[in-house]
C-alpha positions as semicolon CSV with decimal commas, in nm:
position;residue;x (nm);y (nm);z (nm)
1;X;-1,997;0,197;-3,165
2;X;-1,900;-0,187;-3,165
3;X;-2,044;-0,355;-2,890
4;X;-2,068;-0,705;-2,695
5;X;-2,184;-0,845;-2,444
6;X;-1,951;-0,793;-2,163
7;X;-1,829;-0,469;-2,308
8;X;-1,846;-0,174;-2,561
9;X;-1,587;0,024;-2,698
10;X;-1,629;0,432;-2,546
11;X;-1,724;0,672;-2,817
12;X;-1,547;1,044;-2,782
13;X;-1,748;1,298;-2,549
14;X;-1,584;1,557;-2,643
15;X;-1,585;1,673;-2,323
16;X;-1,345;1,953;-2,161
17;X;-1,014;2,039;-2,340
18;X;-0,685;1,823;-2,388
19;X;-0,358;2,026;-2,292
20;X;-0,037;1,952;-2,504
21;X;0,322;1,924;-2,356
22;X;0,544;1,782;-2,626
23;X;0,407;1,431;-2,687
24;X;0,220;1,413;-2,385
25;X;-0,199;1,504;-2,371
26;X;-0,329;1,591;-2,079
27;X;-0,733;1,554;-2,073
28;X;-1,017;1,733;-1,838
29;X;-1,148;1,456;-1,673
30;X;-1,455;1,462;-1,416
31;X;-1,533;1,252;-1,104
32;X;-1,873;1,154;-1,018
33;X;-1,741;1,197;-0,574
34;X;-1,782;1,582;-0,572
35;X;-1,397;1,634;-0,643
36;X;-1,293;1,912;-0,889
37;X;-1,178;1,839;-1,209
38;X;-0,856;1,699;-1,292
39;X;-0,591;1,726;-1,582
40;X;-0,493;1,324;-1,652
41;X;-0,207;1,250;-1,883
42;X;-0,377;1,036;-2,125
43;X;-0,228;0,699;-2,131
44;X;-0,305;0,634;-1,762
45;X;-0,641;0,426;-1,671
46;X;-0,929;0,644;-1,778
47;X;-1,145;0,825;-1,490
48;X;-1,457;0,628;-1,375
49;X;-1,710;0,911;-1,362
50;X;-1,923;0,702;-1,161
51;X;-1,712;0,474;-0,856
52;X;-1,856;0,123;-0,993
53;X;-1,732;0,067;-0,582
54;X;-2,024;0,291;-0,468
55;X;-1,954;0,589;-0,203
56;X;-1,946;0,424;0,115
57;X;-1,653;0,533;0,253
58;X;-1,698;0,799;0,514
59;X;-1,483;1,076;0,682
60;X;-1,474;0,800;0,971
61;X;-1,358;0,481;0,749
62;X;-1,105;0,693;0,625
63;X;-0,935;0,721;0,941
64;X;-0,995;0,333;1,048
65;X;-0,859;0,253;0,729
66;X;-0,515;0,407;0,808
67;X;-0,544;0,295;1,189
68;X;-0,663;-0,065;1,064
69;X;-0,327;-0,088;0,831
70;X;-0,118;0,099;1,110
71;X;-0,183;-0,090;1,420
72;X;-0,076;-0,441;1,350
73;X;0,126;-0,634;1,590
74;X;0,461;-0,389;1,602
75;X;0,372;-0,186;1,876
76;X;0,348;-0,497;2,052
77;X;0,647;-0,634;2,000
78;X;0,932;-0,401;1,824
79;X;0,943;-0,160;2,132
80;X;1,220;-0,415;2,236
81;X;1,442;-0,476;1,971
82;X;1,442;-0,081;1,898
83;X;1,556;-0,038;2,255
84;X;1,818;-0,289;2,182
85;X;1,927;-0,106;1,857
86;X;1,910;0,215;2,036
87;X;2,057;0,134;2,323
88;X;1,852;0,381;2,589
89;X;1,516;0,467;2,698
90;X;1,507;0,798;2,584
91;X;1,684;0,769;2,205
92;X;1,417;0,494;2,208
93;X;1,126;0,753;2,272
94;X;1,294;1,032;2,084
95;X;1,288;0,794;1,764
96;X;0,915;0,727;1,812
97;X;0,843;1,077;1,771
98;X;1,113;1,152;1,447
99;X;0,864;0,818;1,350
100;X;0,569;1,083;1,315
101;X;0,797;1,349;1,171
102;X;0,874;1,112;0,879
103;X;0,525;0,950;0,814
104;X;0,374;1,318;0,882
105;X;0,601;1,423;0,560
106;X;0,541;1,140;0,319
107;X;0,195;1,163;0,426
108;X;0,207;1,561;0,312
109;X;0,309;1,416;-0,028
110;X;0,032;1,194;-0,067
111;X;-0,212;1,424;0,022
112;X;-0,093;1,656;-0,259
113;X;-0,062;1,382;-0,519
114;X;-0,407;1,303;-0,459
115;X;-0,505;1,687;-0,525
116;X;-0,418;1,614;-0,852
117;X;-0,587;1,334;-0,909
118;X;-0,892;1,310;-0,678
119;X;-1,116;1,103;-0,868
120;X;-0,875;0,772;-0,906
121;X;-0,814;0,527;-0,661
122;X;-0,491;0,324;-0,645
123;X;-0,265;0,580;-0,475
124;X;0,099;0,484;-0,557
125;X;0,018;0,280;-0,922
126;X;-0,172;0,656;-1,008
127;X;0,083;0,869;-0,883
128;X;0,396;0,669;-1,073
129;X;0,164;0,601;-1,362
130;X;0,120;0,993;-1,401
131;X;0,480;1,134;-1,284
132;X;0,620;0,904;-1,553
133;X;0,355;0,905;-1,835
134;X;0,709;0,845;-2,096
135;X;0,791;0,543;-2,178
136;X;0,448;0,519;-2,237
137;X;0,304;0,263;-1,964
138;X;0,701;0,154;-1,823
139;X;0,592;0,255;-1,460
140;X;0,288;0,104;-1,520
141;X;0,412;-0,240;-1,616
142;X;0,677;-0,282;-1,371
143;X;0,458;-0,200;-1,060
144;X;0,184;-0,391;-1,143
145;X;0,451;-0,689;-1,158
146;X;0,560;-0,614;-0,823
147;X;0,218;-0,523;-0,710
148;X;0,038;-0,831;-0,865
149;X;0,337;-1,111;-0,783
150;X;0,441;-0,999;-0,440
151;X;0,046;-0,910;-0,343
152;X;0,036;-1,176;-0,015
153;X;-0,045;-1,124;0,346
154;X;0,108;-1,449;0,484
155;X;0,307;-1,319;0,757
156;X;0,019;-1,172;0,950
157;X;-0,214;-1,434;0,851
158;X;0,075;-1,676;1,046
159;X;0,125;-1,394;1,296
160;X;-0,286;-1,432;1,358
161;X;-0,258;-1,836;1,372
162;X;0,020;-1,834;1,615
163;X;-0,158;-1,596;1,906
164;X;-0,469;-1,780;1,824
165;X;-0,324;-2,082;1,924
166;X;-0,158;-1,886;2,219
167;X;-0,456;-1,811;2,341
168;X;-0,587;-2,138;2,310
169;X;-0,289;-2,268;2,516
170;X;-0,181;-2,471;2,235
171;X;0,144;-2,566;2,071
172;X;0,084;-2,634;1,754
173;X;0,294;-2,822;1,462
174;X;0,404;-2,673;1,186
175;X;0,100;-2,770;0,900
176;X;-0,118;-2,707;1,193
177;X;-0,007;-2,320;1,215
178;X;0,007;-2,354;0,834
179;X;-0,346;-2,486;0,829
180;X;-0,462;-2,231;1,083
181;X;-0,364;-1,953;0,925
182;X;-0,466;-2,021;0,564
183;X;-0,845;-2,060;0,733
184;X;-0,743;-1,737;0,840
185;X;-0,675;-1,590;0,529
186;X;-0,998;-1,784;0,350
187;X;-1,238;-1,680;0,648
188;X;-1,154;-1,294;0,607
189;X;-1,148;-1,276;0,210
190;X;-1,518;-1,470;0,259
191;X;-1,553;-1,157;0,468
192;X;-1,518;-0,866;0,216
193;X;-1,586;-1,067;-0,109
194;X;-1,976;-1,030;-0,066
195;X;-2,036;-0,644;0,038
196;X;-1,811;-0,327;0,057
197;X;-2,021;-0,181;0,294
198;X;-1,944;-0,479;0,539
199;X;-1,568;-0,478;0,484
200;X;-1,571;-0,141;0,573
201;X;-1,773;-0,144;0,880
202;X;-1,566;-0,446;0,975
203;X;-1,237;-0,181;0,959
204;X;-1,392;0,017;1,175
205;X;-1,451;-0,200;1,420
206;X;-1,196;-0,361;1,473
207;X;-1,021;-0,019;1,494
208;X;-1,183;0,090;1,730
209;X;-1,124;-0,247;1,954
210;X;-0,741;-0,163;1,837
211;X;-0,729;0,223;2,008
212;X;-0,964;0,126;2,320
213;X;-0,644;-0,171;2,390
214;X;-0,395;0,110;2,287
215;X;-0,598;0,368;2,515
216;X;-0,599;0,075;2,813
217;X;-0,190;0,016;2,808
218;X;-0,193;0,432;2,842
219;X;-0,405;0,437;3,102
220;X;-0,228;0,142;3,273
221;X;0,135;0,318;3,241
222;X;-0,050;0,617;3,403
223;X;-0,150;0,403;3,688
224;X;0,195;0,241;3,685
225;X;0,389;0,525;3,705
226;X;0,153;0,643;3,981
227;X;0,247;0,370;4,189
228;X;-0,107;0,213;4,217
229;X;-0,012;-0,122;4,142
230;X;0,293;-0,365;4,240
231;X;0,564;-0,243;4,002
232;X;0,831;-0,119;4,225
233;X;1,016;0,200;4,174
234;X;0,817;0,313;3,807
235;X;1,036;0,604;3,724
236;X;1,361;0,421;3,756
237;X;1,356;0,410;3,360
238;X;1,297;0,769;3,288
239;X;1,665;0,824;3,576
240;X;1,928;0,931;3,336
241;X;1,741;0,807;3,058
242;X;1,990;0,855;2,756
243;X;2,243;0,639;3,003
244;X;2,352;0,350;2,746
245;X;2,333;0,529;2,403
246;X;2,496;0,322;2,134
247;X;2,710;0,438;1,844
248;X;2,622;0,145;1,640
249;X;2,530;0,266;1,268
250;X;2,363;-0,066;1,168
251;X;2,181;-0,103;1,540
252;X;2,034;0,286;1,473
253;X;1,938;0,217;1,106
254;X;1,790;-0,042;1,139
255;X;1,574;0,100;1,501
256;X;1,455;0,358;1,258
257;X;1,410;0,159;0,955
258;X;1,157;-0,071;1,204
259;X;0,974;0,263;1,375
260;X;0,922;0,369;0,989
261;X;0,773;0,019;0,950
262;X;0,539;0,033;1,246
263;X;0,379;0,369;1,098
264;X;0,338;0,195;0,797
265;X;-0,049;0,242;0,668
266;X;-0,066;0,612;0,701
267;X;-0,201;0,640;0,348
268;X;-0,405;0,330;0,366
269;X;-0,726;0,593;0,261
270;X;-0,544;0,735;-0,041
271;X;-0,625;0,353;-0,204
272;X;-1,014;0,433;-0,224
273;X;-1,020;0,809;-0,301
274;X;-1,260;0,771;-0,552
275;X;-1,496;0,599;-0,278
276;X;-1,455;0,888;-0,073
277;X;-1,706;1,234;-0,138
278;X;-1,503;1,567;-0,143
279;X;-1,205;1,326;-0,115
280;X;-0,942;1,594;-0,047
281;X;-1,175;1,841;0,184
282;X;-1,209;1,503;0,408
283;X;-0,815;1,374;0,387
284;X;-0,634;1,705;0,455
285;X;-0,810;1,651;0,790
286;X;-0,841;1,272;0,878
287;X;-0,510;1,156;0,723
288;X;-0,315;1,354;0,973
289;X;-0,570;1,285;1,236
290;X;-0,504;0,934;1,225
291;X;-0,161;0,926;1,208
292;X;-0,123;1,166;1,488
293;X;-0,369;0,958;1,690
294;X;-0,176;0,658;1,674
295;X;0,168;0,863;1,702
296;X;0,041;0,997;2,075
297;X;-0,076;0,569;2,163
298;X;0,221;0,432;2,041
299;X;0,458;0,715;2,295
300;X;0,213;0,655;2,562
301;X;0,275;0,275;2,523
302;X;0,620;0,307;2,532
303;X;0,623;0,479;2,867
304;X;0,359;0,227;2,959
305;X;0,633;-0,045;2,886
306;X;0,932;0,135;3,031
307;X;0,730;0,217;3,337
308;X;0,648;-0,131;3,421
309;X;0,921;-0,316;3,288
310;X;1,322;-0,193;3,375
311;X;1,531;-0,114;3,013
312;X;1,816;-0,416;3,097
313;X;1,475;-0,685;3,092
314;X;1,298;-0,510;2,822
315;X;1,585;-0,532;2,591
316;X;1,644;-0,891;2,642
317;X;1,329;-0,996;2,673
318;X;1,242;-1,279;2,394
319;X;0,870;-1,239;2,461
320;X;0,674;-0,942;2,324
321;X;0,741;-0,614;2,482
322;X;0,349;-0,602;2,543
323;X;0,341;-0,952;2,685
324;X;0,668;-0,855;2,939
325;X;0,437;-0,556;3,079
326;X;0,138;-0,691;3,136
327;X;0,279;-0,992;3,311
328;X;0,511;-0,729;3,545
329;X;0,161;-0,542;3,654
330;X;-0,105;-0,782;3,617
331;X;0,118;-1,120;3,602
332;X;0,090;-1,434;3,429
333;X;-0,187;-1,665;3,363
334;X;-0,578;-1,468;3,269
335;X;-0,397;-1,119;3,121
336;X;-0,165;-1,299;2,876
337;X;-0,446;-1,487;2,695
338;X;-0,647;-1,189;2,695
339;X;-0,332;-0,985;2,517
340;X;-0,268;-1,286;2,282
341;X;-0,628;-1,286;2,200
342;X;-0,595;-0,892;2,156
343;X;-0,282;-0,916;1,934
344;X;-0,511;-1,187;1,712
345;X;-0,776;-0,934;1,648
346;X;-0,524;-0,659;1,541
347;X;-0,315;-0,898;1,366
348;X;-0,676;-0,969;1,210
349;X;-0,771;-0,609;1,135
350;X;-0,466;-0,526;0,979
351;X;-0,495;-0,765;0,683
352;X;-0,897;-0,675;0,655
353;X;-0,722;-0,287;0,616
354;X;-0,451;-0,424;0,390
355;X;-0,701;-0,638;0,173
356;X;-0,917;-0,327;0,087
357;X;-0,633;-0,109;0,006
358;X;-0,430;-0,329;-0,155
359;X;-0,711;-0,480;-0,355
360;X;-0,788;-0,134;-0,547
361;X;-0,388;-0,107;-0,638
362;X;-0,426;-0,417;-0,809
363;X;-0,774;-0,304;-0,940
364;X;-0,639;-0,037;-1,069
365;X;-0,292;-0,183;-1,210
366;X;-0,552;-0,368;-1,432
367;X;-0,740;-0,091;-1,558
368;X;-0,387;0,064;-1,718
369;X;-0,431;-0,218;-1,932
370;X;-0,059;-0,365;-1,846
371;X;-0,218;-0,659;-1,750
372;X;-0,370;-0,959;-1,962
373;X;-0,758;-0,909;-1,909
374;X;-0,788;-0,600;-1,811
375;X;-1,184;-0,665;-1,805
376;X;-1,144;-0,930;-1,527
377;X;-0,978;-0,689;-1,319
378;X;-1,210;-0,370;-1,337
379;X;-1,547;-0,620;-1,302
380;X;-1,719;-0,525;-0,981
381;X;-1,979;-0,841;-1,080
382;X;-2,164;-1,005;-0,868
383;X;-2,150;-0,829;-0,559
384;X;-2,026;-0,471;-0,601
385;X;-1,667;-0,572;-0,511
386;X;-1,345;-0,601;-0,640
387;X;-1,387;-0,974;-0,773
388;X;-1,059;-1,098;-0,910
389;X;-0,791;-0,846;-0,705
390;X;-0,939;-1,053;-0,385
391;X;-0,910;-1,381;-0,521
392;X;-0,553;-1,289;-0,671
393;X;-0,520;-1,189;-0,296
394;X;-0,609;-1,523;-0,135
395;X;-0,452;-1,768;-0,377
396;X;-0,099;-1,598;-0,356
397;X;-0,114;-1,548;0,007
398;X;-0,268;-1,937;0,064
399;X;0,051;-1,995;-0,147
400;X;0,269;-1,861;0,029
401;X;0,173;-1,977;0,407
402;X;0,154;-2,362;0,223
403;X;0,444;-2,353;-0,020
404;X;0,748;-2,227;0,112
405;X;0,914;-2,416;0,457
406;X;0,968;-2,160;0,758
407;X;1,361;-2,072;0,730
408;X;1,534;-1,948;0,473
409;X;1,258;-1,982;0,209
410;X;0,940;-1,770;0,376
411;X;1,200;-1,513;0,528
412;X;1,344;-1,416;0,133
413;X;1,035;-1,387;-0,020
414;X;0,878;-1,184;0,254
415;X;1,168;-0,939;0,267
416;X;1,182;-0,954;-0,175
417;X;0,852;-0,760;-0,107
418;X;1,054;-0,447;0,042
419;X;1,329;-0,335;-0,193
420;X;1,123;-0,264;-0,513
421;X;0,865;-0,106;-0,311
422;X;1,157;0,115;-0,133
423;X;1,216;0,246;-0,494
424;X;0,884;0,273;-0,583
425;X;0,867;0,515;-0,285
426;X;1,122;0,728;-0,365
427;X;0,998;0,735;-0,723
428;X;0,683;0,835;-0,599
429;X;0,823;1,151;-0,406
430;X;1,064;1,263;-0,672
431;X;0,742;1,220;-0,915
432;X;0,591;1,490;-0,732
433;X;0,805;1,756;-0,832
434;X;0,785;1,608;-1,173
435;X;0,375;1,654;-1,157
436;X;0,447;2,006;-0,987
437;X;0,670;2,136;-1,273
438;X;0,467;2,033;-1,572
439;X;0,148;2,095;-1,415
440;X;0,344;2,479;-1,354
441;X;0,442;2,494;-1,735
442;X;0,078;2,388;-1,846
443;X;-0,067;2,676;-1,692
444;X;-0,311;2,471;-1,469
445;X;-0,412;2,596;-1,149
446;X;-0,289;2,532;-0,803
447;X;-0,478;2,220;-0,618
448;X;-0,644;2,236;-0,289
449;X;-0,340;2,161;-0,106
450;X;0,029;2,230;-0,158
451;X;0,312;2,108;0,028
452;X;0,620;2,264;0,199
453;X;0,931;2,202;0,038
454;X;1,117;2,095;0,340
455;X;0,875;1,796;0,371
456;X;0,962;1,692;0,045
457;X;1,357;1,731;0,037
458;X;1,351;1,563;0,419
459;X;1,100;1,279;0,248
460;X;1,312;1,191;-0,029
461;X;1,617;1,190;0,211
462;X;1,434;0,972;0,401
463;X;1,369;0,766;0,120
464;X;1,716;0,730;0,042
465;X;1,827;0,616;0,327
466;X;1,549;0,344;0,367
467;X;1,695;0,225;-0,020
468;X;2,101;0,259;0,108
469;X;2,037;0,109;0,503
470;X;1,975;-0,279;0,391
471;X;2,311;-0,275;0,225
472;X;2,500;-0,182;0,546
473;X;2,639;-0,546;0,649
474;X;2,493;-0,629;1,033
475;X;2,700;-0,730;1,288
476;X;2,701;-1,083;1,209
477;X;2,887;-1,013;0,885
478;X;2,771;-1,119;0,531
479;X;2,615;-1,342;0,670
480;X;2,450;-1,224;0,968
481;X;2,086;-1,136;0,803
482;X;1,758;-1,333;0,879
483;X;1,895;-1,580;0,560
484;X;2,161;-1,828;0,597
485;X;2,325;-1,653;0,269
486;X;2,377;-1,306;0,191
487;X;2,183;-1,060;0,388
488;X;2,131;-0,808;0,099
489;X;2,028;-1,109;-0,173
490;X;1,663;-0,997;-0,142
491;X;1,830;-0,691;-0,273
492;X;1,989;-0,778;-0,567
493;X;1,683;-0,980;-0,662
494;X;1,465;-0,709;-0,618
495;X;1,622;-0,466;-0,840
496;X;1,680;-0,815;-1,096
497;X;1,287;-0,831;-1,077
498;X;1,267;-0,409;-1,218
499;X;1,549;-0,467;-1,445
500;X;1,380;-0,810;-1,585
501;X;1,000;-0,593;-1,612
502;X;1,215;-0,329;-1,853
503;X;1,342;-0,602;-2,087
504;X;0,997;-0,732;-2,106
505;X;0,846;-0,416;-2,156
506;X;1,062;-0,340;-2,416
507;X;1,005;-0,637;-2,591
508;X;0,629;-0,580;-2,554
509;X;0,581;-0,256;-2,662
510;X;0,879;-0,193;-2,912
511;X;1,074;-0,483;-3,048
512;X;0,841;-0,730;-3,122
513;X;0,569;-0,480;-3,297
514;X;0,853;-0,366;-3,463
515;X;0,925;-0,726;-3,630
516;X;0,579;-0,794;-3,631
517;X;0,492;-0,510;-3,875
518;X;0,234;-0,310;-3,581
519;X;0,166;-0,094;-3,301
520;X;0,056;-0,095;-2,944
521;X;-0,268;0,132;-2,909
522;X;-0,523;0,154;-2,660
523;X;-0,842;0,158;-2,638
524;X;-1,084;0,281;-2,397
525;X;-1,347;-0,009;-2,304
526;X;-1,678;0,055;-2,057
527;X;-1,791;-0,249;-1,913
528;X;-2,156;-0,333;-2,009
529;X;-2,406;-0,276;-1,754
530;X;-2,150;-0,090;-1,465
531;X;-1,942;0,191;-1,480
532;X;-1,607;0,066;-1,474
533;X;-1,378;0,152;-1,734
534;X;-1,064;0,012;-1,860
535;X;-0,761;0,079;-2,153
536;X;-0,770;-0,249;-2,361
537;X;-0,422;-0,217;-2,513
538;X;-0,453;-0,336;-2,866
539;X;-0,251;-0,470;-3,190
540;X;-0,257;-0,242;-3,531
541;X;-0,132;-0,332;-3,835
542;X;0,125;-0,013;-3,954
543;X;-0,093;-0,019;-4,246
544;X;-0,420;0,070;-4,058
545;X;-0,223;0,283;-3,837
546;X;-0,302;0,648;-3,912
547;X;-0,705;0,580;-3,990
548;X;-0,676;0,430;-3,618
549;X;-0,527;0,711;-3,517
550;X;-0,791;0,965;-3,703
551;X;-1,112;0,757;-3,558
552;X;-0,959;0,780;-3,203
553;X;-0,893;1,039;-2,934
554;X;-0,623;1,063;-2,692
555;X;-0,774;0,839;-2,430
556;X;-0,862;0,573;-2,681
557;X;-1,227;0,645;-2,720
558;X;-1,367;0,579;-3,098
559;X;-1,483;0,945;-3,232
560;X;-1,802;0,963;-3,388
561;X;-1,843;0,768;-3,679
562;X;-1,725;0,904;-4,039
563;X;-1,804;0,810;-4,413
564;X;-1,540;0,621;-4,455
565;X;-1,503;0,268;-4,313
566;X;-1,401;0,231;-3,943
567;X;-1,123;-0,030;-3,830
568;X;-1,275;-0,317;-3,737
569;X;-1,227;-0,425;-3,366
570;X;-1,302;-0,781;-3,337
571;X;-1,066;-0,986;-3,192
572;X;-0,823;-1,195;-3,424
573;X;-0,555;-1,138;-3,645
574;X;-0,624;-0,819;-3,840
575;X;-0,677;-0,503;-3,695
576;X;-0,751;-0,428;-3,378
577;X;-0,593;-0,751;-3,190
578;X;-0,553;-0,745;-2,876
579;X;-0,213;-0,690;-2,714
């Protein structure tokens, strides 16, 4: 077994069995957080049988780390603008609750996905990675683009600066809220770099300071609609409340495309299964505890709002809907800097939330081995946490708050973010069945949870529409978007930036080795001294091909040593050269 000093090369177990289906192996593989076994197709990131992340994440983080992501600033602001798309108080409520119905089903998905594979973290990047196993490492390569490239958090770092200085009483110039918010950014990375225990417990905090504000507005509307307080006539909202109903298609897309958005973090937990003990016995439960949780505070909110504040004033309103409410019962001056100090804080535990999650995608996308240095990006050295994905983290979001001028510029990159990931999603849903079917032909057993049909045919329907709404042209016309140019650009370039990853990928894995006279393999690495594990995608010369292929199993692992001579694996230019 070669070895170095940052890393040896795995030798074959020979543990559990491999299943065949055509071309594709499927291997036993065993978690070391009390999940059952799982069936892996091989050329995904190999199982860490020990979480070189620890176990530290509890039945309770699970469900602040879906609130944390959740409960950002959009229940404090989009109640407006999808009372303005809708056009009446109660289409407006009525679309908060088919907001649950649609996050409940995706969230049914996930939680089956995971059954499959409960001892990897990464959600999504493990799900496509192992719906689409063929092209070998396509999926892979193409969401780790989008994952790595368009991994920033500069709109609520901004978001965070601006009610900071809010609260402050401030107006700030432009590098100031720039400044402001990369310190932001910097302060909260400095945050989780040095302990995942503390991230964690710094999630949970602050969502719990996020529900007891949530749980105050409820109360409040309560009181409100009582008539406790100085709001006059509370119930004149809830009067004929479907009067004003709009037929617009693009106002009632896009209201539900933004009450999708606002539930947005439900599967915030499936990023750190392999963190969690028992990960599926403790998801079926907290998953859709959380989401229901924040389902029944944002509907109490919005009566809160409508009870204080009459529809015709709510709509128009250009402050936050939050802001409009608790000036109507408490009024201006003390209450507003407390809510803008409020909205900081969520605006604050949102990207903590994001960071961890987010950070074990990327983690993950670099254990497949699509990226260069796939070592780098499994190392859990110095401190236990995911090193490089947070750093990755800070310099592109720093980036982007410095870089781009507000406008145009900031708004097309932010939005590039959401069309790949829209088709990622649906890829994701479809890739379910795909998992369901071959898992069915395999002859494996039935996982620990199974879901409905209907969620899944009303989820991908749902995800259709979420890919076919942003090219429905606003009212403005072509160009009536958030750009000065066309408003479905981002889209174009989004799909341009999937197309681009294929071409790549296919010059990568096929063309050039074919010139070149080689093949890609991979090769399953352990990192010395932890227990993190990546595929190391290598370079080997057609001639050398087939005794590669007799030293190594299906996961890349060297098998035990032979007579004859083993292929060398140094790095350079002769077999075994790195990729």
């Amino acid at each position: 077994m070669a070895e170095s000093k940052e890393a040896h090369v795995a030798v074959s177990r020979n543990e559990g069995d491999v299943k065949l289906d055509g071309n594709l192996e499927f291997v036993h593989e065993f978690g070391g957080n009390l999940s059952k076994p799982s069936y892996q197709e091989a050329s995904g990131a190999p199982v860490e049988n020990v979480s070189p992340l620890g176990l530290h994440v509890d039945w309770f983080t699970t469900i602040f780390l879906n609130i944390g992501q959740m409960i950002g600033t959009g229940v404090f602001s989009t109640p407006a603008s999808i009372l303005r798309g809708v056009g009446s108080v109660g289409l407006s409520l009525l679309f908060w609750a088919l907001g649950l119905l649609i996050a409940g089903a995706q969230l049914a998905v996930y939680t089956e996905l995971a059954s499959y594979f409960p001892n990897r973290s990464g959600a999504e990047v493990v799900y496509l990675e192992q719906a689409y196993p063929r092209p070998k490492y396509l999926l892979p390569t193409a969401f780790a683009v989008q994952s790595v490239l368009l991994s920033f958090s500069s709109s609520n770092c901004i978001v965070m600066a601006q009610f900071l200085y809010a609260t402050a009483g401030h107006t700030p110039t432009a590098w100031q809220l720039k400044g402001l918010a990369a310190g932001c950014i910097t302060f909260i990375v400095l945050l989780v770099f040095f302990s995942t225990k503390l991230s964690l417990r710094i999630s949970n905090a602050v969502g719990v300071i996020k529900i007891t504000t949530l749980i105050f507005i409820s109360i409040t509307g309560f009181v409100v609609l009582g008539g406790h307080t100085r709001v006059e006539n509370p119930t004149v909202n809830f009067h004929n409340a479907f009067k004003g109903t709009t037929g617009n298609g693009y106002g009632l897309s896009n209201a539900l495309v933004k009450i999708n958005f606002a539930y947005a973090g439900y599967t915030n937990a499936f990023n750190v299964v392999n963190e969690v003990k028992n990960p599926i016995k403790v998801l079926r439960r907290t998953a859709p505890a959380s989401l229901l949780v924040v389902a029944v505070l944002y509907m109490l909110c919005n009566i809160a709002y409508f009870a204080a504040v009459p529809a015709a004033k709510l709509s128009q309103a250009k402050e936050l809907a939050a802001a409009v409410f608790f000036a109507a019962v408490f009024g201006a001056g003390k209450s507003t800097k407390a809510l803008n100090f409020l909205i900081a804080l969520s605006a604050f535990g949102n990207i903590v939330a994001v960071i961890i999650g987010s950070s074990r995608v990327i983690r993950e996308c670099g254990r497949q081995g699509v990226l260069p240095y796939p070592k780098v990006w499994a190392s859990t050295k110095p401190f236990g946490t995911p090193t490089a994905p947070y750093l990755l983290k800070w310099g592109l979001t720093v980036l982007m708050i410095l870089a781009p001028p507000a406008g145009d510029a900031f708004n097309f990159i932010v939005d590039l973010y959401s069309y790949p990931n829209a088709i990622f999603a649906f890829a994701t849903t479809f890739g379910m069945l795909l998992i369901r079917r071959r898992r069915a032909r395999l002859g494996i057993e039935k996982t620990e949870f199974r879901t409905w049909y209907v969620a899944i045919i009303f989820s991908l329907l749902i995800n259709i529409f979420i890919l076919a709404m942003p090219w429905y042209p606003p009212p403005g016309g072509r160009f009536g978007g958030d750009v000065s140019f066309w408003y479905a650009t981002y889209c174009v370039v989004g799909i341009a930036i999937v197309i681009v990853c294929v071409i790549y990928y296919a010059f990568w894995i096929y063309l050039i080795p074919k010139w070149r006279g080689y093949r890609i393999r991979q090769e399953l690495v352990v990192l010395e001294g932890q227990s993190a594990k990546v595929h190391r995608l290598v370079k080997v010369p057609l001639a050398e091909l087939a005794q590669w292929d007799a030293e190594h199993d299906a996961l890349g692992s060297k098998l035990p040593a032979r007579s004859s001579g083993d292929v060398s694996l140094d790095d350079g230019e002769h077999s075994g050269e790195k990729a």
